[in-house]
Steps between C-alpha positions, in 0.01 A plus 500: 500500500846579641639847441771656492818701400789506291791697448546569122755727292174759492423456833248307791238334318163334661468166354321184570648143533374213227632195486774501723716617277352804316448847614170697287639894508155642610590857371624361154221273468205744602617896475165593710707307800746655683861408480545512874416228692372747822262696266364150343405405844366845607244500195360196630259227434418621154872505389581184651221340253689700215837367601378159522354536149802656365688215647296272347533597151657373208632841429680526858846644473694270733808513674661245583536374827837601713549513851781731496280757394228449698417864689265533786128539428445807719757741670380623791458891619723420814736221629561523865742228682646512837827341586454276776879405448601845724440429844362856522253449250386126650457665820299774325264212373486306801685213321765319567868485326520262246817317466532559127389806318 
């Protein structure tokens, strides 16, 4: 089963791939499952069997399937980065220069 997101008018949904060219709306197609695909995943191995029968049925709402407005399945608490690019921060990290950012 391959989850994930997608940015609609309303908002991030959690959906599920089938087909290759349809997205099932979890949320529209089972109310008891979350509409964010973080809390699907958090509820675990019973709502992963849910979302794989909601995906599977004839009444799935579906989407269909755009890349443009694909979103990212999780978002994380923190993003840290460090810019080797700065000689001061390469030398910070023990790296070298690169040539190119």
């Amino acid at each position: 089963m391959r989850i994930g997101t997608v940015n609609t008018p309303s908002g991030p949904r959690a959906v599920v791939a089938v087909d290759g060219d349809r997205l099932v709306d979890l949320n529209a197609s089972d109310p008891s499952l979350p509409a964010d695909t973080v809390q699907l995943l958090k509820l675990g191995p019973d709502a992963l069997r849910r979302a794989a029968s909601a995906a599977g049925s004839a009444q799935a709402k579906t989407l269909p399937y755009e890349p443009a407005n694909l979103g990212p399945a999780v978002t994380p608490g923190k993003l840290f980065c460090i810019g080797r690019n700065y000689a001061a921060h390469a030398a910070e990290t023990g790296s070298e220069v690169p040539e190119k950012p």
